[in-house]
PDB file with SEQRES, HELIX, SHEET and CRYST1 records, atoms N, CA, C and O in Angstrom:
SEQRES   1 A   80  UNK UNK UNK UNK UNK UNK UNK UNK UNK UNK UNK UNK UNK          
SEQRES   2 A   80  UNK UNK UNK UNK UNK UNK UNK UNK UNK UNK UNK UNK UNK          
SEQRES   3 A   80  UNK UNK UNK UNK UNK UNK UNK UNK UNK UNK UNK UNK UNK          
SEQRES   4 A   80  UNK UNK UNK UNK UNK UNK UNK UNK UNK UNK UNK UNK UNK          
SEQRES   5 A   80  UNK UNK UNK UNK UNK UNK UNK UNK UNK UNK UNK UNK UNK          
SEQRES   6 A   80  UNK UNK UNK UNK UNK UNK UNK UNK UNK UNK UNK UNK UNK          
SEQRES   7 A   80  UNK UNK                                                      
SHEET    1 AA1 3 UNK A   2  UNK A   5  0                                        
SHEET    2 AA1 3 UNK A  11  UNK A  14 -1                                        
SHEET    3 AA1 3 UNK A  61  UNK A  62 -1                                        
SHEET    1 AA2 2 UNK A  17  UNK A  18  0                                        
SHEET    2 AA2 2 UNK A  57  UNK A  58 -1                                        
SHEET    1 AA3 3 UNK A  41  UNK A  49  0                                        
SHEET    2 AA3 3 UNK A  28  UNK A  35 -1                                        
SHEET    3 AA3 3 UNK A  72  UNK A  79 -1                                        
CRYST1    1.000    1.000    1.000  90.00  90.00  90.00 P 1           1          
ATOM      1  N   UNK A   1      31.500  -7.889  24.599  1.00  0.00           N  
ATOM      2  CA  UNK A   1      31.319  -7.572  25.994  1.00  0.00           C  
ATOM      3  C   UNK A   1      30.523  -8.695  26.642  1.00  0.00           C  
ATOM      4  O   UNK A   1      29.646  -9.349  26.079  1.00  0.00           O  
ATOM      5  N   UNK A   2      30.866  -8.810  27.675  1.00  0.00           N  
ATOM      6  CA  UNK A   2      29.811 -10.163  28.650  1.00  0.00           C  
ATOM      7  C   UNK A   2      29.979  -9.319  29.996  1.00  0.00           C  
ATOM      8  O   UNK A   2      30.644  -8.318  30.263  1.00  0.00           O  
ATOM      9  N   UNK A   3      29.151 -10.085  30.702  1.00  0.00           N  
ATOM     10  CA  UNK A   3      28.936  -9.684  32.214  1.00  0.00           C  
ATOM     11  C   UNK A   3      29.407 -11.189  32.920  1.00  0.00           C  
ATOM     12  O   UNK A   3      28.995 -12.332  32.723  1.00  0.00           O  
ATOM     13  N   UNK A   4      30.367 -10.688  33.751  1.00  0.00           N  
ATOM     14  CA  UNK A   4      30.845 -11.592  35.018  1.00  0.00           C  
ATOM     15  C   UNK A   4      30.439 -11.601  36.076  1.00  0.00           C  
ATOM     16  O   UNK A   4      29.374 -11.018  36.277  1.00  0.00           O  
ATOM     17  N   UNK A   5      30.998 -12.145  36.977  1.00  0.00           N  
ATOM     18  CA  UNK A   5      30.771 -12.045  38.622  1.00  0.00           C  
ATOM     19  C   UNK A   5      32.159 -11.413  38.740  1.00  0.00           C  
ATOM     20  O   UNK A   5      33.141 -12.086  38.424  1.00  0.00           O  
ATOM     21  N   UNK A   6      32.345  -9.701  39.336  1.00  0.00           N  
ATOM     22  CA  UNK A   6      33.658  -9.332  39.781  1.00  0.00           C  
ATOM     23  C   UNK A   6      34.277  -9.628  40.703  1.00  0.00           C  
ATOM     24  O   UNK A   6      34.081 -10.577  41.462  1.00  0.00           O  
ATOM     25  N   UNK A   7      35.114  -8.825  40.735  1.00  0.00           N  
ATOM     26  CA  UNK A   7      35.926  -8.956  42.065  1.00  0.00           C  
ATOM     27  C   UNK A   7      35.294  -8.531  43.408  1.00  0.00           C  
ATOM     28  O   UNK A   7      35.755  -8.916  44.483  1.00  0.00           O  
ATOM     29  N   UNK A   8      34.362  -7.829  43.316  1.00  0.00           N  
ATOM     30  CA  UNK A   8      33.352  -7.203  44.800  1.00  0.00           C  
ATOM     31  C   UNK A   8      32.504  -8.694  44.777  1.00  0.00           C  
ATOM     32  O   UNK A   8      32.325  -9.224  45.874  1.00  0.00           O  
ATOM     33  N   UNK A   9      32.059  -9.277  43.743  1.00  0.00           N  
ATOM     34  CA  UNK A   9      30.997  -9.881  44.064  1.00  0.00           C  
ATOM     35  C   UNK A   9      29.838  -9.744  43.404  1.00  0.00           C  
ATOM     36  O   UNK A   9      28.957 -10.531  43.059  1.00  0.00           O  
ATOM     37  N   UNK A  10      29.970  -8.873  43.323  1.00  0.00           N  
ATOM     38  CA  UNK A  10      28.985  -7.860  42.167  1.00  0.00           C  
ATOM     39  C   UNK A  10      29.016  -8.347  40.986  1.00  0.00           C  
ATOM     40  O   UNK A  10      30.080  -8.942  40.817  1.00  0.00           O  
ATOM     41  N   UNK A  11      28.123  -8.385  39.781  1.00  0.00           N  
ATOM     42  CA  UNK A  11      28.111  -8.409  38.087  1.00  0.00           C  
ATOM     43  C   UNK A  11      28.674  -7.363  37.862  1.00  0.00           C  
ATOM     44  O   UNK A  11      28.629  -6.244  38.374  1.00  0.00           O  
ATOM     45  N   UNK A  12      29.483  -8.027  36.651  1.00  0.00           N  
ATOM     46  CA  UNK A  12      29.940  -6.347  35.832  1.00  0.00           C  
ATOM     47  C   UNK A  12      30.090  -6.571  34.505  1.00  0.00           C  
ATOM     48  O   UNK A  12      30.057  -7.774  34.248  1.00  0.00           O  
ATOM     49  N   UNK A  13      30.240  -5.878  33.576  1.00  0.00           N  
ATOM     50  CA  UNK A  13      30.148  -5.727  32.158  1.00  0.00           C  
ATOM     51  C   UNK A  13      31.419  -5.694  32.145  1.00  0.00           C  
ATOM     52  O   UNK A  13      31.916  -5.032  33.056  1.00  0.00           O  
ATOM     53  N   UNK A  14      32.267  -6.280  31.277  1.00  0.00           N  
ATOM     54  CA  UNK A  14      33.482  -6.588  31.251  1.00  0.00           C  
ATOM     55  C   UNK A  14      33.582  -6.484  29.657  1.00  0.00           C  
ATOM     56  O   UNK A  14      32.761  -7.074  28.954  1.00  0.00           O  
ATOM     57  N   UNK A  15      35.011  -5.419  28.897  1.00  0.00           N  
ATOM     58  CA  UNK A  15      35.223  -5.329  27.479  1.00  0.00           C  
ATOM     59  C   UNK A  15      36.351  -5.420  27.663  1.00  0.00           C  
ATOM     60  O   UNK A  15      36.911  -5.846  28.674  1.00  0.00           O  
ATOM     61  N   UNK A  16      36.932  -4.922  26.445  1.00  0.00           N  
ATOM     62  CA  UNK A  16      38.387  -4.421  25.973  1.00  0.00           C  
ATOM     63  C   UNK A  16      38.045  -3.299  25.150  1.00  0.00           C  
ATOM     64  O   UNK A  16      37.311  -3.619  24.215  1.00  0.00           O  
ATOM     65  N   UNK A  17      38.398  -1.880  25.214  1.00  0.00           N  
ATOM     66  CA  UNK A  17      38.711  -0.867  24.302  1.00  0.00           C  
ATOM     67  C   UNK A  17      40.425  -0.630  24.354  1.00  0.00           C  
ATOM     68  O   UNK A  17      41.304  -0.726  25.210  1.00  0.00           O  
ATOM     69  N   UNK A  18      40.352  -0.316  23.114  1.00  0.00           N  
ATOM     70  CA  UNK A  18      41.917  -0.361  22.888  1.00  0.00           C  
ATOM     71  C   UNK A  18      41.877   1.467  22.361  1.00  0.00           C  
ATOM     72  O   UNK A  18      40.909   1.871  21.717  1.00  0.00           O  
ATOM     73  N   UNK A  19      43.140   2.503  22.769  1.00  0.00           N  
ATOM     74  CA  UNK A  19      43.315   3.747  22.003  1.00  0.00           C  
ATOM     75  C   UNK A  19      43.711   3.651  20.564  1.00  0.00           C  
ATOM     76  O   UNK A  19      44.701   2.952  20.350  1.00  0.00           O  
ATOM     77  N   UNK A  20      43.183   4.165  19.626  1.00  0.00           N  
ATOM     78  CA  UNK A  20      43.538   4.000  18.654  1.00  0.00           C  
ATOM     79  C   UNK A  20      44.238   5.274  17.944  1.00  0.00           C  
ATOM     80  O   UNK A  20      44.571   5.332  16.761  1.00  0.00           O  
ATOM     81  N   UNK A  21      44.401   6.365  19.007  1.00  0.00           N  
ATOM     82  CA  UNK A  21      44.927   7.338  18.548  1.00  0.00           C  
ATOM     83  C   UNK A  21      46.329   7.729  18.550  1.00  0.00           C  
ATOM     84  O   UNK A  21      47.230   6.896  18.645  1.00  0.00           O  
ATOM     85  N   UNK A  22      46.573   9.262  18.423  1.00  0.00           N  
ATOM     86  CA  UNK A  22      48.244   8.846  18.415  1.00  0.00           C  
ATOM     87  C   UNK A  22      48.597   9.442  19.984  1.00  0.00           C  
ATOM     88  O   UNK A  22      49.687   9.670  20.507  1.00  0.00           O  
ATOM     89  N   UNK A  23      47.612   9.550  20.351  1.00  0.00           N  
ATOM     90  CA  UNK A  23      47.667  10.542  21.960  1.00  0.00           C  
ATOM     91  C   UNK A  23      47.506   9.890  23.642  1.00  0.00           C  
ATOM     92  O   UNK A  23      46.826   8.872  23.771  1.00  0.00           O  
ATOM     93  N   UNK A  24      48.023  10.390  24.632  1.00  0.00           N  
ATOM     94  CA  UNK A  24      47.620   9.622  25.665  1.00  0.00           C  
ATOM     95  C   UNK A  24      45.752   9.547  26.018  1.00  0.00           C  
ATOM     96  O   UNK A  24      45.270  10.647  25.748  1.00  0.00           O  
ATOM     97  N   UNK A  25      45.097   8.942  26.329  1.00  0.00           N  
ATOM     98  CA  UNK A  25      43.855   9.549  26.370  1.00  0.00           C  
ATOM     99  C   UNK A  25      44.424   9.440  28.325  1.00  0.00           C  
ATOM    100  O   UNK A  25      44.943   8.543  28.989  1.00  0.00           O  
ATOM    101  N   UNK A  26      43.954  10.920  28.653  1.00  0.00           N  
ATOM    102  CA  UNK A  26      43.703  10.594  30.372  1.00  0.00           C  
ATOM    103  C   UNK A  26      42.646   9.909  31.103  1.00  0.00           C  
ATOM    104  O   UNK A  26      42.848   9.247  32.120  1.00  0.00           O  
ATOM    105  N   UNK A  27      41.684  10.061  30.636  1.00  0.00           N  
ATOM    106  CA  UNK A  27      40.185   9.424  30.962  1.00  0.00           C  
ATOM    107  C   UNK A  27      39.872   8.997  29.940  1.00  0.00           C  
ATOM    108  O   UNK A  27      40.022   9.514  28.833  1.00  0.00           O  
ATOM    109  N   UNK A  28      39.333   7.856  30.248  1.00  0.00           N  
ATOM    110  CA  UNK A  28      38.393   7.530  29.211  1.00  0.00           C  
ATOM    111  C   UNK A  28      36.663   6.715  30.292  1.00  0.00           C  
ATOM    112  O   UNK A  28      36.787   6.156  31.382  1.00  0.00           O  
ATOM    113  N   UNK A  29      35.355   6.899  29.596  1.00  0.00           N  
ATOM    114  CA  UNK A  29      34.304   6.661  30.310  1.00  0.00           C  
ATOM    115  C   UNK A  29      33.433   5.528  29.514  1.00  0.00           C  
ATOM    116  O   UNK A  29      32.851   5.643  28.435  1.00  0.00           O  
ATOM    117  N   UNK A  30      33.514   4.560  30.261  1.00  0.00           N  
ATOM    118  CA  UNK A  30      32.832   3.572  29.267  1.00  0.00           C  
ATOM    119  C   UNK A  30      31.191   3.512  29.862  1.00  0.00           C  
ATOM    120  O   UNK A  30      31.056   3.100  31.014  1.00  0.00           O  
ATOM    121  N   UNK A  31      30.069   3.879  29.162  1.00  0.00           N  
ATOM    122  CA  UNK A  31      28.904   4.200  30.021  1.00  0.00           C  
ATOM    123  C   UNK A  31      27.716   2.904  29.551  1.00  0.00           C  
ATOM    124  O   UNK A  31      27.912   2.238  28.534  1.00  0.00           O  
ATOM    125  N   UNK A  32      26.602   2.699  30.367  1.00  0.00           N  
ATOM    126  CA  UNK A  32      26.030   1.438  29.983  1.00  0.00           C  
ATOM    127  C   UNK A  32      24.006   1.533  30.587  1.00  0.00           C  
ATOM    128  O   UNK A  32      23.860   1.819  31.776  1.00  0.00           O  
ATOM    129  N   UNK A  33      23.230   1.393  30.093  1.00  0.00           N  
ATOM    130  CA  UNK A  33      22.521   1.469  30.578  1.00  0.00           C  
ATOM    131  C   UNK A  33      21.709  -0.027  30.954  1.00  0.00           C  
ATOM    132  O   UNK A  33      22.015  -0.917  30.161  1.00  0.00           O  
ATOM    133  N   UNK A  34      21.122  -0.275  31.599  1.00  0.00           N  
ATOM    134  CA  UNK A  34      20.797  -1.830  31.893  1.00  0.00           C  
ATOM    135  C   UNK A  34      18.929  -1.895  31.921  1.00  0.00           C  
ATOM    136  O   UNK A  34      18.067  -1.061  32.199  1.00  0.00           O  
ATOM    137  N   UNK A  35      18.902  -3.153  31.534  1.00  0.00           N  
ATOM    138  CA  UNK A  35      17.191  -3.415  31.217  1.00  0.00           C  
ATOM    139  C   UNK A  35      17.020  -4.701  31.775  1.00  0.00           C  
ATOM    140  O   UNK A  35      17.724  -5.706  31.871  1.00  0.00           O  
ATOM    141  N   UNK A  36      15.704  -4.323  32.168  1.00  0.00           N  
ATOM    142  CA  UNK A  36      14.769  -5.757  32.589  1.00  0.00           C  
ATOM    143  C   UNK A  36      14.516  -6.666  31.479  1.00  0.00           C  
ATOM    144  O   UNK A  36      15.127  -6.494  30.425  1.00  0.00           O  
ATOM    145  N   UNK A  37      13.390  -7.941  31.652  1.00  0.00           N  
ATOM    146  CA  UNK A  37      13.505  -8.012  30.519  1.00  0.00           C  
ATOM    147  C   UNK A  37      12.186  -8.191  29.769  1.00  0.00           C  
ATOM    148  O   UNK A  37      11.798  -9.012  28.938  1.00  0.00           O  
ATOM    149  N   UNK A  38      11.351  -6.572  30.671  1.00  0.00           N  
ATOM    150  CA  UNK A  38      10.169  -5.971  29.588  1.00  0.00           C  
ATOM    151  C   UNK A  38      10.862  -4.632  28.636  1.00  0.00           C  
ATOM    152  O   UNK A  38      10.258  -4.007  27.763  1.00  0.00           O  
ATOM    153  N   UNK A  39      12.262  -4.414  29.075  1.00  0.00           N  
ATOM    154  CA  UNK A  39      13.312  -3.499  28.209  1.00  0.00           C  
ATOM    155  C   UNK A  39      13.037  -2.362  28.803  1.00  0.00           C  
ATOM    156  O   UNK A  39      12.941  -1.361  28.092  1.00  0.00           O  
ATOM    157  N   UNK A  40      12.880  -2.272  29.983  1.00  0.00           N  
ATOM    158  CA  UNK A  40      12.427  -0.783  31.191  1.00  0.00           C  
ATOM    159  C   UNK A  40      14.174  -0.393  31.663  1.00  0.00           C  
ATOM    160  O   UNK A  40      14.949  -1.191  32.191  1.00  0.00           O  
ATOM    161  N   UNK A  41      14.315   0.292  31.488  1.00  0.00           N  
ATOM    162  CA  UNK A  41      15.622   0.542  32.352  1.00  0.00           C  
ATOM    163  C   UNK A  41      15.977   0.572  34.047  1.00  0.00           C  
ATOM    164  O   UNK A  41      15.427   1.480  34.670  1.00  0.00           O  
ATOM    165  N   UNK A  42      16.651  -0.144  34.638  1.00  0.00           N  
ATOM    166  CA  UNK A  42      16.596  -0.699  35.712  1.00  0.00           C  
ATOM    167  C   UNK A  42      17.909  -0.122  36.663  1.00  0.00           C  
ATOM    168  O   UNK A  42      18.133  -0.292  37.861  1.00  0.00           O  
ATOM    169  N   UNK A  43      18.771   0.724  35.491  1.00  0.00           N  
ATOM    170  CA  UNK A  43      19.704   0.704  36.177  1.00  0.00           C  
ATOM    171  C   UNK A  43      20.856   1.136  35.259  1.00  0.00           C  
ATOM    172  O   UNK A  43      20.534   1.005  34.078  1.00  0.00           O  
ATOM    173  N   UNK A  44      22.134   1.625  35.439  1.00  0.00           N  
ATOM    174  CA  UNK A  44      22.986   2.507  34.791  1.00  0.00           C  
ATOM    175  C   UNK A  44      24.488   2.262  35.022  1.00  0.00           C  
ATOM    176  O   UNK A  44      24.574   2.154  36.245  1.00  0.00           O  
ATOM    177  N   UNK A  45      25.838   2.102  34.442  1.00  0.00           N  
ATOM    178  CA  UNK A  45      26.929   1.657  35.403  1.00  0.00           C  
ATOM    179  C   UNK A  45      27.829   2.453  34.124  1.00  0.00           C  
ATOM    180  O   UNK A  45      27.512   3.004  33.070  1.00  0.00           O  
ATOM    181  N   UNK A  46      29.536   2.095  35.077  1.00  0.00           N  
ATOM    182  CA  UNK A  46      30.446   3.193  34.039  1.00  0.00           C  
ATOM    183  C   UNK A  46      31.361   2.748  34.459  1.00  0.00           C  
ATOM    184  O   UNK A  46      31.511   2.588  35.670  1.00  0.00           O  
ATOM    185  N   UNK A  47      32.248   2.418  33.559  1.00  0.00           N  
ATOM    186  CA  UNK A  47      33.440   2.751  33.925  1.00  0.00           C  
ATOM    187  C   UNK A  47      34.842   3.711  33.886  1.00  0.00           C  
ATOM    188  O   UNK A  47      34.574   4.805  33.389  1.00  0.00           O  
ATOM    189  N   UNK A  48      35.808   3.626  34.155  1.00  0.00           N  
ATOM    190  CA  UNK A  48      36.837   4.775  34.011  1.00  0.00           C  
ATOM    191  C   UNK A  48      38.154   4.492  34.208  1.00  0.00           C  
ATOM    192  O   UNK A  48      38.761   4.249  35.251  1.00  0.00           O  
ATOM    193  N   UNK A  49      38.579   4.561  32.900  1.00  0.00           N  
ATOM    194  CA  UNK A  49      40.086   4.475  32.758  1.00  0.00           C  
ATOM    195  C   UNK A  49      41.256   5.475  32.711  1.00  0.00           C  
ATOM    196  O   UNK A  49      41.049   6.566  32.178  1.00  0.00           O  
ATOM    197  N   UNK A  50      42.203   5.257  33.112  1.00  0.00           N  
ATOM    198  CA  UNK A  50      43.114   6.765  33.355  1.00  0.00           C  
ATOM    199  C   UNK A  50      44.349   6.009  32.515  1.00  0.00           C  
ATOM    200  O   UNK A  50      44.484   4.786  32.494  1.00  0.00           O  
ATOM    201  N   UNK A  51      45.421   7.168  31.673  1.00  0.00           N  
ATOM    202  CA  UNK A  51      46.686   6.987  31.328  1.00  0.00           C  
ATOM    203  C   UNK A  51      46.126   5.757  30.139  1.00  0.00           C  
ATOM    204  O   UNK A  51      46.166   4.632  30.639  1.00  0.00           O  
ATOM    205  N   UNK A  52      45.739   5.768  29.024  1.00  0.00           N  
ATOM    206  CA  UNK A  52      45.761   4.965  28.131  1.00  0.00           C  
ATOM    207  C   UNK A  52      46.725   5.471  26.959  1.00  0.00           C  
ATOM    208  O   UNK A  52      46.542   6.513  26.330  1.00  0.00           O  
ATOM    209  N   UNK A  53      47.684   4.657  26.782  1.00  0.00           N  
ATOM    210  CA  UNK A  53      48.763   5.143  25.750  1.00  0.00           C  
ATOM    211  C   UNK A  53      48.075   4.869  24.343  1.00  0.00           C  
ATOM    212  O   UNK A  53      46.867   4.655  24.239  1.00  0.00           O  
ATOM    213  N   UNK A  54      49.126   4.903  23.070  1.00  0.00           N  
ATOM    214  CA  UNK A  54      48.496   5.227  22.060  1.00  0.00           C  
ATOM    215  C   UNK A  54      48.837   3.517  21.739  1.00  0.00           C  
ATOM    216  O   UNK A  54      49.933   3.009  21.976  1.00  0.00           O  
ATOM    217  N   UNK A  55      47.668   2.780  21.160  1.00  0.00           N  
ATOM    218  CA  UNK A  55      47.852   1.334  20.759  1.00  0.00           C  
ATOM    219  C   UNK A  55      47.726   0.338  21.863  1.00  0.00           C  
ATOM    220  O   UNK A  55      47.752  -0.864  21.596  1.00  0.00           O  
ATOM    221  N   UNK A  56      47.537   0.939  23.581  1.00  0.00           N  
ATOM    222  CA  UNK A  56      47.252   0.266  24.479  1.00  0.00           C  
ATOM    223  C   UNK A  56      45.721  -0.297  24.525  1.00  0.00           C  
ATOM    224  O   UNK A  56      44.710   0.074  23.927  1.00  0.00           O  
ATOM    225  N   UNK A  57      45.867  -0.962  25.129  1.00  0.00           N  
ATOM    226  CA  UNK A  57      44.474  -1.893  25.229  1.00  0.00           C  
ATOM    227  C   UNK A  57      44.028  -1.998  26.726  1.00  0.00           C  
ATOM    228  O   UNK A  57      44.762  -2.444  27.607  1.00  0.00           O  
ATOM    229  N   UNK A  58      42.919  -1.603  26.902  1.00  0.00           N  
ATOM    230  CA  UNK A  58      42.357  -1.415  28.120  1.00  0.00           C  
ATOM    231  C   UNK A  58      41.015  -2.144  28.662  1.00  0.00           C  
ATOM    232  O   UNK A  58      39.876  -1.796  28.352  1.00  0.00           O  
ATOM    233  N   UNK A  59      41.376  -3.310  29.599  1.00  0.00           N  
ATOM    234  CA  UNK A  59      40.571  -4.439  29.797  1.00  0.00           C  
ATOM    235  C   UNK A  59      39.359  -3.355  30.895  1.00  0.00           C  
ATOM    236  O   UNK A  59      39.776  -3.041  32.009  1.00  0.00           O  
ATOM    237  N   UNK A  60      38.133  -2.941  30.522  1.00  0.00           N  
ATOM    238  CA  UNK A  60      37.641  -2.415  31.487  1.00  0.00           C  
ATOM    239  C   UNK A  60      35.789  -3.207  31.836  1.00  0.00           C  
ATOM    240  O   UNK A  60      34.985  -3.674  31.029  1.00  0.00           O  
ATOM    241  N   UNK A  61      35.696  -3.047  33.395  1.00  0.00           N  
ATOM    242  CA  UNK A  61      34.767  -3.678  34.051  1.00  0.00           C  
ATOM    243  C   UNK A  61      33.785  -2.915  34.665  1.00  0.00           C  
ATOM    244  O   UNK A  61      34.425  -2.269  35.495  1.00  0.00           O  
ATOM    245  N   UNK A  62      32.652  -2.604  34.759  1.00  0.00           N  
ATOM    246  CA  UNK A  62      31.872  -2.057  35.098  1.00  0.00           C  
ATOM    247  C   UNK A  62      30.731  -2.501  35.702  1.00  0.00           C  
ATOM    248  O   UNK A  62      29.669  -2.595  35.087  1.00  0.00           O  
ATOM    249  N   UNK A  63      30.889  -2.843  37.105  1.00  0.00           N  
ATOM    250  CA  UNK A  63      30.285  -3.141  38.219  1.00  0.00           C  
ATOM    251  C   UNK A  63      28.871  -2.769  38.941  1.00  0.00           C  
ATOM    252  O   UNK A  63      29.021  -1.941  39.838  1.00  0.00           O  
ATOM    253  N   UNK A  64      27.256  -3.293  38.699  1.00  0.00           N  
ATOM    254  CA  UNK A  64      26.165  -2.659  38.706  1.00  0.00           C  
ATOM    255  C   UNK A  64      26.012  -3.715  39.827  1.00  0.00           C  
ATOM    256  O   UNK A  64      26.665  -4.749  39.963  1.00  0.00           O  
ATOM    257  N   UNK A  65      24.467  -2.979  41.024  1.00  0.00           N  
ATOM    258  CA  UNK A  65      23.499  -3.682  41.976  1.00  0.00           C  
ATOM    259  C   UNK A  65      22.677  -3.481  41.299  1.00  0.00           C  
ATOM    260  O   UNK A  65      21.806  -3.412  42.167  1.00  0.00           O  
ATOM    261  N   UNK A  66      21.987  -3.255  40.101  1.00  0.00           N  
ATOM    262  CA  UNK A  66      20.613  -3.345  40.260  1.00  0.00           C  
ATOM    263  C   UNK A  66      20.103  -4.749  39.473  1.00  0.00           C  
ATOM    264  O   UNK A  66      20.778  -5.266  38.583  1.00  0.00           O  
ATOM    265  N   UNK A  67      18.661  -5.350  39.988  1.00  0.00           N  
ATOM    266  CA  UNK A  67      18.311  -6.572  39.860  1.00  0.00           C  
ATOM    267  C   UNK A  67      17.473  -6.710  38.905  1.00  0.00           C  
ATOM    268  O   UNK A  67      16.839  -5.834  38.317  1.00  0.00           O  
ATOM    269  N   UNK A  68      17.475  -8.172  38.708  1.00  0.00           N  
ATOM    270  CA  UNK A  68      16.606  -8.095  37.476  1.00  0.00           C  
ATOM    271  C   UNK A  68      17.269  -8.121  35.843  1.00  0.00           C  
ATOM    272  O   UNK A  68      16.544  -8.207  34.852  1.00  0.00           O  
ATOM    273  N   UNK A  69      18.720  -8.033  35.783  1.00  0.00           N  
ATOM    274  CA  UNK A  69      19.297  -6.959  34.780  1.00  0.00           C  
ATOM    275  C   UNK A  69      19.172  -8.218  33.691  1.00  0.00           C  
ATOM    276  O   UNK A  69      19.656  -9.245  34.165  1.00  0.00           O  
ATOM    277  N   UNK A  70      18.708  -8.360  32.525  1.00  0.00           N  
ATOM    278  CA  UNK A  70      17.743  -9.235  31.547  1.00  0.00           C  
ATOM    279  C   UNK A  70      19.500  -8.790  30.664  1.00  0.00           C  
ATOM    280  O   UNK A  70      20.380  -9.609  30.925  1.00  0.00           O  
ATOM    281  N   UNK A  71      19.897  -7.682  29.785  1.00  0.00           N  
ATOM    282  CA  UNK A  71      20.357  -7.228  29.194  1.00  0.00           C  
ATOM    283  C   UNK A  71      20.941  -5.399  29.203  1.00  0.00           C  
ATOM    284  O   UNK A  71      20.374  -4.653  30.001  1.00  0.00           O  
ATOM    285  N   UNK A  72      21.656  -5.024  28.618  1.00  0.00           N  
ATOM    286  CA  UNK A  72      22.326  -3.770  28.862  1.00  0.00           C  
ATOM    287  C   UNK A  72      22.413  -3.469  27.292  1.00  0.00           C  
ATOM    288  O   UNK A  72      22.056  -4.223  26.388  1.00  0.00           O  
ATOM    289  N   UNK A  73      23.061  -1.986  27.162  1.00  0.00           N  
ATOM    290  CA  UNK A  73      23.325  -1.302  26.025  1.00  0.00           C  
ATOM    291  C   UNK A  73      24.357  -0.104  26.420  1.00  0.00           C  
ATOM    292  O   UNK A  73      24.164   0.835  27.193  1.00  0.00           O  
ATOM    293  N   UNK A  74      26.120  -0.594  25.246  1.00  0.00           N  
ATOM    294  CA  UNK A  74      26.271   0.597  25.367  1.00  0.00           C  
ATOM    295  C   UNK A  74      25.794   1.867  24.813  1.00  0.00           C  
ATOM    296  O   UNK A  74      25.247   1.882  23.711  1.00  0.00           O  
ATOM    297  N   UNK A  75      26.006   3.202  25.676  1.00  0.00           N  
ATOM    298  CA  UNK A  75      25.282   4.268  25.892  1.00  0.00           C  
ATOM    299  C   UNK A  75      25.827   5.462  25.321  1.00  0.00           C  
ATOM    300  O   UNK A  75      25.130   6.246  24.677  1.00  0.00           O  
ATOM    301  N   UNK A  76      27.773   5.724  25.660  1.00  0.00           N  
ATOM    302  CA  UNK A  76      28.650   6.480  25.527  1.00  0.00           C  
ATOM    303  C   UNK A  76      30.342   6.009  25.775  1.00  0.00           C  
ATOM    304  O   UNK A  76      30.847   5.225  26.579  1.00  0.00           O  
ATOM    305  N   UNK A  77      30.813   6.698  24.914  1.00  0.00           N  
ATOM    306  CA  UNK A  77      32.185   6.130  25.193  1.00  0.00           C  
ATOM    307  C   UNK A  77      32.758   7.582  25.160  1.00  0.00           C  
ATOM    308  O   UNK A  77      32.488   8.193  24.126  1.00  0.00           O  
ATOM    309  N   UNK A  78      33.344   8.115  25.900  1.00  0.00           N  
ATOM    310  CA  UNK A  78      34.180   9.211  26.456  1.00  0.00           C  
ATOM    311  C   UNK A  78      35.812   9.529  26.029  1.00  0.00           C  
ATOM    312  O   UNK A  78      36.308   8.431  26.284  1.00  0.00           O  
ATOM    313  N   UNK A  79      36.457  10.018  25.742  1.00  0.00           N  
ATOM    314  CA  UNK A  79      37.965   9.724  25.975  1.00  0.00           C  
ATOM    315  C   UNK A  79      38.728  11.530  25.855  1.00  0.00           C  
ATOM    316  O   UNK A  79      38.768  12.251  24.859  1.00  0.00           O  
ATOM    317  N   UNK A  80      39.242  11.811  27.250  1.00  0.00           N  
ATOM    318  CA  UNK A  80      39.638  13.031  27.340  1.00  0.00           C  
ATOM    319  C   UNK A  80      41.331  12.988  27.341  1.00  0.00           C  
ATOM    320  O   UNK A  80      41.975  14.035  27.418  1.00  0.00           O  
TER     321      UNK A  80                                                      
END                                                                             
């Protein structure tokens, strides 16, 4: 995972999760929490993917304002 400059303008945490199951997932929630860099939490971001087939690969970006952001951690990964 790395953080870019998105498409708003904004930083975002940018991965790839791929389904590895045999099922559609409808949602899936990629969750992230973000730190300064005395490791205080500063801030929180997510993303959300819809219609992931089985063996698809899903480029997802997750777009934060808050300042300061030193480093992040993922938090939760979701898939309904």
């Amino acid at each position: 995972m790395d953080v870019i400059s998105g498409a708003n303008g904004f930083p975002a945490i940018v991965g790839i999760a791929t389904n590895t199951g045999n099922a559609l997932v409808r949602d899936a929630f990629v969750k992230f929490n973000l730190y300064d860099a005395q490791g205080n939490i500063v801030g929180n971001t997510i993303a959300h993917g819809q219609n992931i087939g089985p063996s698809e690969r899903w480029r997802f970006e997750a777009p934060f304002v808050a300042r300061n952001v030193q480093s992040f951690k993922l938090t939760e990964i979701s898939a309904y």
